[in-house]
Backbone as numpy.savetxt, mean C-alpha at the origin, in Angstrom:
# Nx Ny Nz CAx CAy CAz Cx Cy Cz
12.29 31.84 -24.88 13.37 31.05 -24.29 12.81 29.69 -23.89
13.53 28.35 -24.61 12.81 27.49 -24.20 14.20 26.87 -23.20
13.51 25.55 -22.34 14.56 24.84 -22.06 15.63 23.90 -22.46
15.58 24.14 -23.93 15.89 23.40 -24.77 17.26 23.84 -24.84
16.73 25.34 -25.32 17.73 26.09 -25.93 18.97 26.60 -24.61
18.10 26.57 -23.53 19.24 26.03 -22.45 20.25 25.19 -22.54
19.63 23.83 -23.08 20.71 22.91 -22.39 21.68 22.99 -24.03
21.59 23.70 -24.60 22.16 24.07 -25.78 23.08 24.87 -25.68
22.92 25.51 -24.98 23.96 26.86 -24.14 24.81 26.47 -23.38
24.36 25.61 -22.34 25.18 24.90 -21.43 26.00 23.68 -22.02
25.82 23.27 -22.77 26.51 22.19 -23.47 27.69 22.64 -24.72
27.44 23.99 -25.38 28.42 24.85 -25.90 29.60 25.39 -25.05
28.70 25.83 -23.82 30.07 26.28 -22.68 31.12 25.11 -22.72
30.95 23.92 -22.57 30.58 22.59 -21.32 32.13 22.49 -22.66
31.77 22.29 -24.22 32.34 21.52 -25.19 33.20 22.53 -25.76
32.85 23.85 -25.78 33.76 24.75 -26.21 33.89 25.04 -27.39
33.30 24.67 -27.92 33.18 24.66 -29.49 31.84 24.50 -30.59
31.56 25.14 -31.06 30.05 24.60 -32.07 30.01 23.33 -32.74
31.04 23.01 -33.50 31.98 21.52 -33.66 31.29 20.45 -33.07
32.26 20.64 -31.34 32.09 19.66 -30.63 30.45 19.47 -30.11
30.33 20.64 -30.22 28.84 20.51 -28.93 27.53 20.10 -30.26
27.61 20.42 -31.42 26.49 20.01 -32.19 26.79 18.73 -32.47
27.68 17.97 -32.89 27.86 16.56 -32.35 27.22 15.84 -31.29
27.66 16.05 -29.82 27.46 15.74 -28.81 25.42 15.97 -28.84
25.08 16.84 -29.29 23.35 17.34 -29.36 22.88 16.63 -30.21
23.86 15.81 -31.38 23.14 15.23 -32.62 22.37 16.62 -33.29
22.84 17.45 -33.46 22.19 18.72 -34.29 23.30 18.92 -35.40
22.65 19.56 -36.30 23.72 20.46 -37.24 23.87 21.51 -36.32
25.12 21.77 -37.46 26.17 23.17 -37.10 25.41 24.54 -36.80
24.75 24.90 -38.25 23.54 25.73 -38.12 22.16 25.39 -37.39
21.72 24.38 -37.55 20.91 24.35 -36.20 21.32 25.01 -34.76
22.34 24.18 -33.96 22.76 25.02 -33.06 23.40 26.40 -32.44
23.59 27.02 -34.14 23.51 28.26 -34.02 22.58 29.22 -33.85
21.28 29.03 -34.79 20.19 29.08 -34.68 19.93 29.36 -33.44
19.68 28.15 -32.80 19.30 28.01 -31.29 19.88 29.52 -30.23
21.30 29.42 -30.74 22.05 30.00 -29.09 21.57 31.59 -30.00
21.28 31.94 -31.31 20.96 33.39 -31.96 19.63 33.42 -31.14
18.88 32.69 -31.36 17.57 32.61 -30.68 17.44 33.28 -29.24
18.18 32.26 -28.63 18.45 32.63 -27.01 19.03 34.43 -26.53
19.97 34.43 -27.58 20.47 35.87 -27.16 19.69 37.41 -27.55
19.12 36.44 -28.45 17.90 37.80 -29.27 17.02 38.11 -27.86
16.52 36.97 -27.26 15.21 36.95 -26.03 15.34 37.56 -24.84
17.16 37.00 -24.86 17.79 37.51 -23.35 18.13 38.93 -23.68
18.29 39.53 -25.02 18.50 40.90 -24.98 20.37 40.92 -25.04
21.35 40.11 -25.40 22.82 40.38 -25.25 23.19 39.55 -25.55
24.75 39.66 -26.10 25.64 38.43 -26.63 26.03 37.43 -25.38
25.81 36.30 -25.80 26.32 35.22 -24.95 27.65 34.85 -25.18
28.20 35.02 -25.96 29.88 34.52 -26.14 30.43 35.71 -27.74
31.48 35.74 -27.63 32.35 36.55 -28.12 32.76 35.31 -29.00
33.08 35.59 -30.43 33.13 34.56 -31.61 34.47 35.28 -31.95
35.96 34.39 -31.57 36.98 34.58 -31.63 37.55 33.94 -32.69
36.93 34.00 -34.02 37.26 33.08 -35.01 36.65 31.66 -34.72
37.42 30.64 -35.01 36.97 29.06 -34.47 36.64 29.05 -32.80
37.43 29.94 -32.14 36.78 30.02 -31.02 36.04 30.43 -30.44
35.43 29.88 -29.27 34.60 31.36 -28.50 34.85 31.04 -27.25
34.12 32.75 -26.67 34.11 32.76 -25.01 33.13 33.41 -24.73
32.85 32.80 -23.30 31.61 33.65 -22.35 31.93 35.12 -22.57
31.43 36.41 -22.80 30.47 37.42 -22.35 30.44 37.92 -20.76
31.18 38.58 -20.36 30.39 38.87 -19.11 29.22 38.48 -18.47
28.25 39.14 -19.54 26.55 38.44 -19.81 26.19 37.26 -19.99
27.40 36.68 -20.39 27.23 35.08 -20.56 27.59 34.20 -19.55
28.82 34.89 -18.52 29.04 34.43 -17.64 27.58 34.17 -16.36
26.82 35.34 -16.33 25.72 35.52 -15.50 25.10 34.84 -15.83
24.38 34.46 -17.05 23.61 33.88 -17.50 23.69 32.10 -17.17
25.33 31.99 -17.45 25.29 30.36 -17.39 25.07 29.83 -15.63
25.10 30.41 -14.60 24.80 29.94 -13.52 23.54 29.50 -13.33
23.00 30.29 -13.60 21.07 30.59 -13.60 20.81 29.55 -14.69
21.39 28.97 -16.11 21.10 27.99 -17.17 21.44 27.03 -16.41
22.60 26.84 -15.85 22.86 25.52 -15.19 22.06 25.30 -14.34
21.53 26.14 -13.53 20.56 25.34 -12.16 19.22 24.84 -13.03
18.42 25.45 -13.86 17.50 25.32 -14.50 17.50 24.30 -15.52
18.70 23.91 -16.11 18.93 22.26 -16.67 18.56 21.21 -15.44
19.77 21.56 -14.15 19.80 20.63 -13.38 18.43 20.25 -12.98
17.47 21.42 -12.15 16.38 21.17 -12.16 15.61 20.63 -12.66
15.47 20.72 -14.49 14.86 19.89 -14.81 15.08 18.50 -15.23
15.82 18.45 -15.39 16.71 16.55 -15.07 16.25 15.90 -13.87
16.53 17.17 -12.71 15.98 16.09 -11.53 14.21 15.97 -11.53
13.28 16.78 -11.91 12.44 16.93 -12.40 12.03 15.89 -13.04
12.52 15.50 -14.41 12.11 14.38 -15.64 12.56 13.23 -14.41
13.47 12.81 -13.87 14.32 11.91 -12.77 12.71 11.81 -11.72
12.60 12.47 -10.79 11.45 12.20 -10.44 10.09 11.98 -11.07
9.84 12.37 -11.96 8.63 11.83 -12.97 8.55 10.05 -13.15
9.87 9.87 -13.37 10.07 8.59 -13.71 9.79 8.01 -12.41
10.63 8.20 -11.62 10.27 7.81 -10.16 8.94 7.51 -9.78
7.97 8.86 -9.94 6.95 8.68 -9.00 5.76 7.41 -10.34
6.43 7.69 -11.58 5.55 7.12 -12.54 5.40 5.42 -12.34
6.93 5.25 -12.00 7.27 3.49 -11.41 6.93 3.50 -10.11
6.55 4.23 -9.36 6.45 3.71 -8.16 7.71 3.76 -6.64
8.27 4.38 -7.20 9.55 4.26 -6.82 9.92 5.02 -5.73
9.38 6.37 -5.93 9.24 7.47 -4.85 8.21 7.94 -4.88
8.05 8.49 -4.16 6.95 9.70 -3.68 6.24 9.07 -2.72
4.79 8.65 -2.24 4.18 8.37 -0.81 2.78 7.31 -1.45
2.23 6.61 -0.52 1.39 5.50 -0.22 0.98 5.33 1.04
-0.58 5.58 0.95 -1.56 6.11 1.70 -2.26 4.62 1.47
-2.15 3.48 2.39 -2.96 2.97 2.94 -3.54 2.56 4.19
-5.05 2.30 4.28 -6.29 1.82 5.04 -6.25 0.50 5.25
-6.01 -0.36 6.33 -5.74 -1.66 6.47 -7.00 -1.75 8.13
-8.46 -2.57 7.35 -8.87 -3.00 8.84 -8.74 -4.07 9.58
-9.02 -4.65 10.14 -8.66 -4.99 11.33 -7.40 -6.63 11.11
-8.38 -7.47 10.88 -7.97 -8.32 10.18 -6.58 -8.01 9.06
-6.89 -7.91 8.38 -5.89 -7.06 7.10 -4.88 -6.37 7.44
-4.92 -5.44 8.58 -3.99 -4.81 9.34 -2.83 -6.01 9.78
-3.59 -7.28 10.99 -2.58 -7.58 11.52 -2.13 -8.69 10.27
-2.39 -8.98 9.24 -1.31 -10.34 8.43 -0.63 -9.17 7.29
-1.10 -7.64 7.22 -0.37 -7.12 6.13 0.37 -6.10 6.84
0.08 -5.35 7.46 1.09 -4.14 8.13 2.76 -4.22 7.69
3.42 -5.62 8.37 4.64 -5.98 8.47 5.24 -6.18 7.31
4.57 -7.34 6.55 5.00 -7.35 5.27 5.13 -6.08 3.75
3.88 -5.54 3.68 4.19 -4.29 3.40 5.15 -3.90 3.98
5.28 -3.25 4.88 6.73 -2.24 5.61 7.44 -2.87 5.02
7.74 -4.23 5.53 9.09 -4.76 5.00 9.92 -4.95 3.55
8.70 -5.00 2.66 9.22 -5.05 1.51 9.42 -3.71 0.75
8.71 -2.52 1.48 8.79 -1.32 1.39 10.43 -0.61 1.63
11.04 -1.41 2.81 12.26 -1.23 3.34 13.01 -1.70 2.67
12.91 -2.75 2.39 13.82 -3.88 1.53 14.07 -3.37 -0.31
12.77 -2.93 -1.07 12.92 -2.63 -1.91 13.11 -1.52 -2.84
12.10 -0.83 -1.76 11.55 0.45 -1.93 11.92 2.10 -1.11
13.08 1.86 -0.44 13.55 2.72 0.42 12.98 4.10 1.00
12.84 4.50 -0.57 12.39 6.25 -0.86 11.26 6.45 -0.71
10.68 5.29 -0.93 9.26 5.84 -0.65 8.00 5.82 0.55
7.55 6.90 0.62 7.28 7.35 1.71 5.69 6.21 2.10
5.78 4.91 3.27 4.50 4.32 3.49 3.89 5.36 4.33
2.19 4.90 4.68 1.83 5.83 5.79 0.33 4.50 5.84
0.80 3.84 6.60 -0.54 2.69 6.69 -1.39 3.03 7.91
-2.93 3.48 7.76 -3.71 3.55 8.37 -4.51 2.72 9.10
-4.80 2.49 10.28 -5.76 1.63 10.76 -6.94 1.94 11.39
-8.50 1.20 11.14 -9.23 1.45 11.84 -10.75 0.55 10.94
-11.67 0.92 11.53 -13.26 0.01 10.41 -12.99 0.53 9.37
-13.63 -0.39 8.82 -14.09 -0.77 7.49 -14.95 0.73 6.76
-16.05 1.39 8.06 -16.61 2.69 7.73 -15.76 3.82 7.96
-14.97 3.57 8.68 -14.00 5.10 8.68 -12.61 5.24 7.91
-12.49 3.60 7.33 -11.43 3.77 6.52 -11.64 4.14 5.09
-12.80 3.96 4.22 -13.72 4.28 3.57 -13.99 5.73 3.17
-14.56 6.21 4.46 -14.58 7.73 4.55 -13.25 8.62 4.23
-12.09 8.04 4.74 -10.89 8.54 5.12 -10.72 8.34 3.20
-10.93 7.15 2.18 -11.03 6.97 1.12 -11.67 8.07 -0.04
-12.75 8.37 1.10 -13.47 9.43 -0.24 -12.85 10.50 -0.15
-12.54 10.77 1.01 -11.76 12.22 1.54 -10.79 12.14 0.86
-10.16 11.32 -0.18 -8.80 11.32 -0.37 -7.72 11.73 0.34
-8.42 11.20 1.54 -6.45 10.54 2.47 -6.04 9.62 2.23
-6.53 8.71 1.68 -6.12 7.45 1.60 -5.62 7.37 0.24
-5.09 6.09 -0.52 -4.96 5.63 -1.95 -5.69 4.79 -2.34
-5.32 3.78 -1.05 -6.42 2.27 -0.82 -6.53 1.58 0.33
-7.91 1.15 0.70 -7.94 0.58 2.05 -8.53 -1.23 1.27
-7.67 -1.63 2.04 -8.23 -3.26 2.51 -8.91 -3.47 3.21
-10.00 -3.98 3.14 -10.85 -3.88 4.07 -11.84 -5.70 4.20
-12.81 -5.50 5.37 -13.78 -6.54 5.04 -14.75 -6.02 4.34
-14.90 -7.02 2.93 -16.29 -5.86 1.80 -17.40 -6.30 2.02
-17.54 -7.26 3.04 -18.76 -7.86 3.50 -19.27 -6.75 4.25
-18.39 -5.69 4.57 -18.80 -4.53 6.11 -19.37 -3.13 4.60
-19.29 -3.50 3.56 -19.40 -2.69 2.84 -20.47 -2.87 2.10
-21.09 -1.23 1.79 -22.99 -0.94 1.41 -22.33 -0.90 -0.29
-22.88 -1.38 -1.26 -22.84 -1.55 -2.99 -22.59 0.01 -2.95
-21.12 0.58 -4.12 -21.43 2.19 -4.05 -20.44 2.20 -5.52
-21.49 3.45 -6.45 -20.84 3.65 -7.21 -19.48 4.27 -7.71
-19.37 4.83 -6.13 -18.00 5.70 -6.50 -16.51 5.03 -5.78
-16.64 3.67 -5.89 -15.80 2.86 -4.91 -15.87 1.70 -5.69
-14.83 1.41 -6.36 -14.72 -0.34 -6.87 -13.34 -1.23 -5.93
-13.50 -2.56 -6.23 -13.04 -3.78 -5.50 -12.61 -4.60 -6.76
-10.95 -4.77 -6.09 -9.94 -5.51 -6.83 -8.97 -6.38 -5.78
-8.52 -7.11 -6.21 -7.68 -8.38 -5.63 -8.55 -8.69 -4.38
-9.44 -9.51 -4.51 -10.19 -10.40 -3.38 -9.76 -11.34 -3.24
-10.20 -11.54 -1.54 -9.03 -12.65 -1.34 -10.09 -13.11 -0.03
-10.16 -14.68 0.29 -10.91 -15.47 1.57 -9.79 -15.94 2.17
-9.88 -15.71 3.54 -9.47 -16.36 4.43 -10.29 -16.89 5.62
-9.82 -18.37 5.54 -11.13 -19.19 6.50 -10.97 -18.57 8.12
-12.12 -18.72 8.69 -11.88 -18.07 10.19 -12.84 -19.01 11.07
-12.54 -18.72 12.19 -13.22 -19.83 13.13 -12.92 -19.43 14.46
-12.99 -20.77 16.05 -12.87 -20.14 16.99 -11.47 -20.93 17.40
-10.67 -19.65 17.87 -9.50 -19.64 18.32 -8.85 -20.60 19.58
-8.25 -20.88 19.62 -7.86 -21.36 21.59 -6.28 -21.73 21.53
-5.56 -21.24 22.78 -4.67 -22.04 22.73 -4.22 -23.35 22.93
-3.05 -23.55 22.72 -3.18 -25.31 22.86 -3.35 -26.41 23.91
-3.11 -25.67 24.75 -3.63 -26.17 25.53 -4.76 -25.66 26.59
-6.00 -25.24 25.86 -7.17 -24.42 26.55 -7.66 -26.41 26.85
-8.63 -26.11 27.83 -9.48 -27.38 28.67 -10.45 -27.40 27.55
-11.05 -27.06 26.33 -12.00 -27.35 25.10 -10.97 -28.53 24.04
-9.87 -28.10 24.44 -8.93 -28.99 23.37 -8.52 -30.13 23.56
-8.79 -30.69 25.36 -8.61 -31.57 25.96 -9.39 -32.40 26.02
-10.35 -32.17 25.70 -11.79 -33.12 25.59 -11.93 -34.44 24.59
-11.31 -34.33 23.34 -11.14 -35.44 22.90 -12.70 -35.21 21.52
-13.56 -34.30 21.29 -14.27 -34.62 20.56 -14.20 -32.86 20.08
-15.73 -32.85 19.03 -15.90 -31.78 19.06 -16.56 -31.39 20.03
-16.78 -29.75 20.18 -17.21 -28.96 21.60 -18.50 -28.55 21.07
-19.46 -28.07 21.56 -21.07 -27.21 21.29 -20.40 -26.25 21.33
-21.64 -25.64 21.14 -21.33 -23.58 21.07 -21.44 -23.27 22.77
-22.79 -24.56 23.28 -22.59 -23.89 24.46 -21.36 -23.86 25.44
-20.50 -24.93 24.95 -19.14 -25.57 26.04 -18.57 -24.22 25.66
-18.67 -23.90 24.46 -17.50 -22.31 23.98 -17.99 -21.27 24.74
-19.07 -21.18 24.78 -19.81 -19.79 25.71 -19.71 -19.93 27.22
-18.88 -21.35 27.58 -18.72 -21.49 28.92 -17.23 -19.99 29.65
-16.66 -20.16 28.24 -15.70 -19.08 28.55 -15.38 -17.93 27.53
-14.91 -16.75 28.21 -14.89 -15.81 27.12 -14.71 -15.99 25.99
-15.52 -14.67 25.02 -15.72 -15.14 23.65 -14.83 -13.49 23.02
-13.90 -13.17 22.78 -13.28 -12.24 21.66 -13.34 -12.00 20.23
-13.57 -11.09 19.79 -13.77 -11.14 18.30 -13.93 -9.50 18.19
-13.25 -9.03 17.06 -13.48 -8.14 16.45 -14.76 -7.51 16.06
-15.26 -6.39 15.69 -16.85 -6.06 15.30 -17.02 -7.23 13.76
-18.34 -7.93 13.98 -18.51 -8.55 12.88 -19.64 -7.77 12.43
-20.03 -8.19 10.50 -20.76 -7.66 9.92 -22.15 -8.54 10.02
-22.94 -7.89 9.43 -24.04 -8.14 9.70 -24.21 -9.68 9.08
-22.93 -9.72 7.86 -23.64 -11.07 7.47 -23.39 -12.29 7.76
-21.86 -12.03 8.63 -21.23 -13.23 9.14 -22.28 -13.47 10.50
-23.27 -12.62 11.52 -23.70 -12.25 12.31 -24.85 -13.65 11.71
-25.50 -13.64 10.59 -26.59 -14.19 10.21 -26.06 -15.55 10.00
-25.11 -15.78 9.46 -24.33 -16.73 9.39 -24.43 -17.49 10.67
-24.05 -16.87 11.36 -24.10 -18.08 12.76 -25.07 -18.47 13.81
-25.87 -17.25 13.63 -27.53 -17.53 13.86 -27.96 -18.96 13.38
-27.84 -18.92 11.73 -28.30 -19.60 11.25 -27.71 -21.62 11.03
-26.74 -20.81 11.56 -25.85 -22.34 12.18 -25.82 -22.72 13.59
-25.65 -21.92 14.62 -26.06 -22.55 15.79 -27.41 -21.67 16.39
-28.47 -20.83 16.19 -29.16 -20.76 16.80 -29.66 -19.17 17.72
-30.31 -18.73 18.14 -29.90 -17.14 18.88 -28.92 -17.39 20.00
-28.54 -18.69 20.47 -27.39 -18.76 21.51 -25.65 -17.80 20.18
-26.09 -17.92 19.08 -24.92 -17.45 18.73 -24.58 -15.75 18.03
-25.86 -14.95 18.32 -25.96 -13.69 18.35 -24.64 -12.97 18.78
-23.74 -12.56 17.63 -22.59 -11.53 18.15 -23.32 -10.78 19.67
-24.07 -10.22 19.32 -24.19 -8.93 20.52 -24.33 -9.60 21.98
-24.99 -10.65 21.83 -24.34 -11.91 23.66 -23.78 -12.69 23.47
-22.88 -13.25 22.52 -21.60 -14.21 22.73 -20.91 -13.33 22.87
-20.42 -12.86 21.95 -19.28 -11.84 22.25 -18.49 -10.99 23.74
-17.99 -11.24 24.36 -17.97 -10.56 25.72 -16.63 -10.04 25.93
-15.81 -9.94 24.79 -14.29 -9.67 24.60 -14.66 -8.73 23.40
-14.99 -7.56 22.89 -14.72 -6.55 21.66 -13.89 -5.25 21.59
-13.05 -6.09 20.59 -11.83 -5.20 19.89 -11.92 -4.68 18.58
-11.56 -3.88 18.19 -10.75 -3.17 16.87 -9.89 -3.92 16.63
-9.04 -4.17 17.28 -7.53 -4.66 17.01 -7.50 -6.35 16.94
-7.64 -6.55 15.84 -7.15 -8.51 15.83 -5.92 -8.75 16.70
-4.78 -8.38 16.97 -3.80 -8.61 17.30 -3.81 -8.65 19.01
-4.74 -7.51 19.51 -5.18 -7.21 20.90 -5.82 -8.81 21.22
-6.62 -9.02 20.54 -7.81 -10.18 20.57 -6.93 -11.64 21.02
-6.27 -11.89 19.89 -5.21 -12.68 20.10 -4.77 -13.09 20.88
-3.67 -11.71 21.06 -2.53 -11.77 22.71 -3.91 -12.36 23.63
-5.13 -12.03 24.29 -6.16 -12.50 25.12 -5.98 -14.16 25.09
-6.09 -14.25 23.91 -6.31 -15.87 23.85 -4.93 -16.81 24.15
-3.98 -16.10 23.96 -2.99 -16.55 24.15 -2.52 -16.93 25.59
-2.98 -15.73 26.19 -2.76 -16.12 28.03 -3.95 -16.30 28.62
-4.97 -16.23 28.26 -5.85 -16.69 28.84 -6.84 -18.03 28.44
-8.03 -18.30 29.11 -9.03 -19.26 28.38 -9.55 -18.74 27.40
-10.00 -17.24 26.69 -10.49 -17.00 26.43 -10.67 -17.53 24.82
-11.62 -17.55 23.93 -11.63 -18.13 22.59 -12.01 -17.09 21.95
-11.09 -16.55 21.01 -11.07 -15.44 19.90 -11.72 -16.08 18.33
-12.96 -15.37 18.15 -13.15 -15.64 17.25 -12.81 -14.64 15.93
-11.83 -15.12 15.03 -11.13 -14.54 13.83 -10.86 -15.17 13.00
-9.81 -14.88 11.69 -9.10 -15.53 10.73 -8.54 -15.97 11.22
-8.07 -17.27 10.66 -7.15 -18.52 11.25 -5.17 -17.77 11.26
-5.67 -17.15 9.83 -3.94 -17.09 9.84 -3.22 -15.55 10.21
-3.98 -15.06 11.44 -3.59 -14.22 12.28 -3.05 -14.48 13.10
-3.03 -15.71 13.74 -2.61 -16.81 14.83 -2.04 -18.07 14.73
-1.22 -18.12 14.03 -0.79 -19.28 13.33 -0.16 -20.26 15.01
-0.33 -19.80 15.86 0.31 -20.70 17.19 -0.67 -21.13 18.10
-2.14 -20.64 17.58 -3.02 -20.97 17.90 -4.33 -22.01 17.61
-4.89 -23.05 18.36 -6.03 -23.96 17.71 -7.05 -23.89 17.35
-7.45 -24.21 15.99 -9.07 -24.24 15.94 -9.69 -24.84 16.59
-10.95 -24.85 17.49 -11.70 -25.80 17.80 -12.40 -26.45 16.66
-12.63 -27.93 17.02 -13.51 -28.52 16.42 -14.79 -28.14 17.00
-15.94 -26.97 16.68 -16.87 -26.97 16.89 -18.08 -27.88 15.73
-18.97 -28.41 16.89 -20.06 -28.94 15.99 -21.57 -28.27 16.06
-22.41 -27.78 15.24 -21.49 -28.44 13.82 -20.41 -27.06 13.18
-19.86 -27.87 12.24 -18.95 -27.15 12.16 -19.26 -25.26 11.36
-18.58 -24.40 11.70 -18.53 -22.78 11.38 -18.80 -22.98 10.24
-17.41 -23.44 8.91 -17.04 -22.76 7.96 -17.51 -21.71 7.67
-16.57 -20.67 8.45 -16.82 -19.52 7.40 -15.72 -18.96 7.18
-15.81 -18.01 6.49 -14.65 -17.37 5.76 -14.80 -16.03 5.51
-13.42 -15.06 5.74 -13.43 -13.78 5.47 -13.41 -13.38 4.83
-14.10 -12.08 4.23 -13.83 -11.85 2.50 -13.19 -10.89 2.48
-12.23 -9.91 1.78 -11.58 -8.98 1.91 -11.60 -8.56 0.93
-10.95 -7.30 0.09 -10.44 -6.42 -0.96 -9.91 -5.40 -1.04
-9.22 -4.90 -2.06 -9.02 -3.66 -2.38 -9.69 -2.77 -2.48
-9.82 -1.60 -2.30 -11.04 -0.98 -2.36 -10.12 0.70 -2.60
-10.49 1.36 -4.21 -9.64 2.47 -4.49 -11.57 3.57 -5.24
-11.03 4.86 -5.35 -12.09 5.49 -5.63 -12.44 5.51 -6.88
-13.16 5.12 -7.98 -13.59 4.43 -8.83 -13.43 5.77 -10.11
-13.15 6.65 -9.74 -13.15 8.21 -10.71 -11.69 8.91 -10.42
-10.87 8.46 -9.78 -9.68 9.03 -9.09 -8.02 8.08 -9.82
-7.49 9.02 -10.60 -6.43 8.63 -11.01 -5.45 7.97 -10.03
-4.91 6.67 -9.94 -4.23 6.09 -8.79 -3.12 6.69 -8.70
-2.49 6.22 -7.37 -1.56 6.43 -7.10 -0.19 6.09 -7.94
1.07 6.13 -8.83 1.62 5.18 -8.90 2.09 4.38 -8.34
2.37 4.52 -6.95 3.35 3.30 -6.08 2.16 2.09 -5.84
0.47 2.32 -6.14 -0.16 1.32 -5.97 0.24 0.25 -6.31
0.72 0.72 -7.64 1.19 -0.59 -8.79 1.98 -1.66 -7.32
2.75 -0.97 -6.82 3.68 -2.30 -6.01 2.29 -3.25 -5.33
1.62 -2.20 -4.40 0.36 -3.19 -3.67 -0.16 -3.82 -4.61
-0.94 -4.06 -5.62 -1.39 -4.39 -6.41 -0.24 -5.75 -6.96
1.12 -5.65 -7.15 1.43 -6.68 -7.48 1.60 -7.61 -6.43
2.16 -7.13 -5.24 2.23 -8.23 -4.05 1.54 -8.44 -3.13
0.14 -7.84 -3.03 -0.73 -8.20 -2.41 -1.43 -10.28 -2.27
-1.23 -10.38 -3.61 -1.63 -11.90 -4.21 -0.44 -12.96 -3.30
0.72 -12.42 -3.54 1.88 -13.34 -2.81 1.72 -13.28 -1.07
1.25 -12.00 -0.39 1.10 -11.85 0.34 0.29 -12.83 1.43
-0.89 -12.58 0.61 -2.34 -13.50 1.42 -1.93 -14.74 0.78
-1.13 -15.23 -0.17 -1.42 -16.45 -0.22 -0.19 -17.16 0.67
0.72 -16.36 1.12 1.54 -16.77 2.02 0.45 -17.28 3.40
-0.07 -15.88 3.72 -1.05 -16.54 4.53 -1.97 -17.88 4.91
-2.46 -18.11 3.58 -3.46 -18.98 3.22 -2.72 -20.46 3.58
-1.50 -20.22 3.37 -0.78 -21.67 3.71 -0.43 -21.93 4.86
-0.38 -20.90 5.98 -0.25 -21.03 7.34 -1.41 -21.33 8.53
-2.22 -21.62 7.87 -3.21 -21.82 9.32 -3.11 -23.00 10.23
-3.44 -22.14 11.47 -3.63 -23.66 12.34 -4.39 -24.65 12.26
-3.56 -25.65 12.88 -4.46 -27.12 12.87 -5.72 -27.34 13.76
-6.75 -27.93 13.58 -7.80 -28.27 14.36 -8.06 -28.78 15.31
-8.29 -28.69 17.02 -7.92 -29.68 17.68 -9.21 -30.64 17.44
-8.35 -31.53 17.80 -8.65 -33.03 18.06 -8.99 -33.50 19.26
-8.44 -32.98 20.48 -8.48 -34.03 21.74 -7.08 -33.95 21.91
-6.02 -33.53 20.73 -4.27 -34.00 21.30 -4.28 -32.70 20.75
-2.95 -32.90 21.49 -2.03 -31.56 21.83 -0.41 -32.28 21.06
């Protein structure tokens, strides 16, 4: 008994006729006889009573067609979800978003998730770069964004859609560093709290090597968060100067420090390098690029001395 020969059965009931229904199948006449002889040989009993040109259900045929009908329907909705989960369309998306990455993607994801994508189930994770990773091999995840600068070379983990975003030190607009009229030292910045997320070892060397051991994460730092967004709100009501990506804070000022930071965040995709993807990735994967580059066009301005 195949399912074939189901919807062959059900479509004879449906049309009433061998006529009509091998038409409607694109089969010959004898083909679809074939078929429903087939079916009744397997099931063991006549399915319809052959009243000349006509026919009718069988008792046996009557039983039978309830149980054929759910088992068509089923598999329609079946092939129906295949398609679904194959486009992306339904089923679930398991991402790892750290810190940074979290606060400029969280929203937008959701939103276009809501907007486009209704059915399908998000589930966005937050936390480092090492436990989102882990959470990766474990296959909880699909894909984490992460900083790949926080990440050891590994064969069972590749990196797609990279993306920089410049970062520096934060203040609001009107912090007393912005009022000064020039650029500030590192030491005028270390005059007041310093916020920042865990940095990696290499942005760490990075600023050593630009201002000096006065700029050692482990004693500037005197504000440490997980959360970019936590970091932020700080800087926002207070003096304090958050050091992050620029376009996490778009209401907030860069200092002109001298000499100057430049540095920049590196980020990526990061999926398990032996592991058949997800389909709904396909969506991250296409709007991830529109995403950050929305970003990229929002950063704050530098102070100057004016407000």
């Amino acid at each position: 008994m195949t399912l074939v020969q189901l919807r062959h059965f059900v479509a004879l009931v449906d049309m009433g006729s061998f006529v009509q229904a091998s038409t409607a199948l694109f089969l010959t006449q004898p083909a679809l006889t074939r078929s429903i002889r087939a079916l009744e040989d397997e099931l063991g009993g006549a399915l319809f009573d052959r009243l000349g040109r006509r026919i009718a259900l069988t008792p046996f045929g009557h039983e039978v067609l309830a149980r054929a009908r759910r088992l068509v329907s089923d598999a329609e909705a079946l092939r129906q979800a295949g398609k679904g989960l194959h486009a992306g369309l339904i089923g679930q998306l398991r991402v790892g978003l750290s810190s940074a990455p979290g606060a400029l993607l969280s929203t937008p994801l959701m939103l276009h998730m809501a907007e486009h994508h209704p059915r399908l189930q998000v589930r966005i994770s937050r936390g480092n770069t090492a436990v989102l990773l882990d959470a990766l091999r474990a296959q909880h995840l699909d894909a984490a964004i992460v900083d790949i600068r926080d990440m050891r070379p590994s064969a069972d983990l590749q990196v797609a859609l990279t993306f920089e975003l410049a970062a520096g030190f934060l203040v609001r607009q009107d912090h007393p560093l912005t009022l000064m009229g020039r650029a500030v030292s590192l030491e005028e910045v270390r005059a007041y709290p310093v916020a920042s997320t865990p940095l990696s070892d290499e942005v760490a060397r990075l600023m050593i090597n630009r201002y000096g051991p006065l700029a050692n994460p482990d004693d500037m730092v005197t504000l440490r968060c997980d959360e970019t967004l936590s970091i932020v709100e700080v800087a926002r009501r207070s003096d304090a100067v958050v050091l992050t990506v620029n376009a996490v804070a778009e209401d907030l000022i860069q200092l002109d420090v001298s000499p100057s930071l430049d540095a920049q965040g590196r980020f990526g995709m990061v999926t398990l390098a032996q592991r058949e993807e997800a389909p709904a990735l396909r969506i991250l994967r296409e709007q991830l690029p529109h995403w950050t580059g929305a970003a990229l066009s929002g950063f704050p301005r530098v102070a100057t001395g004016k407000t």
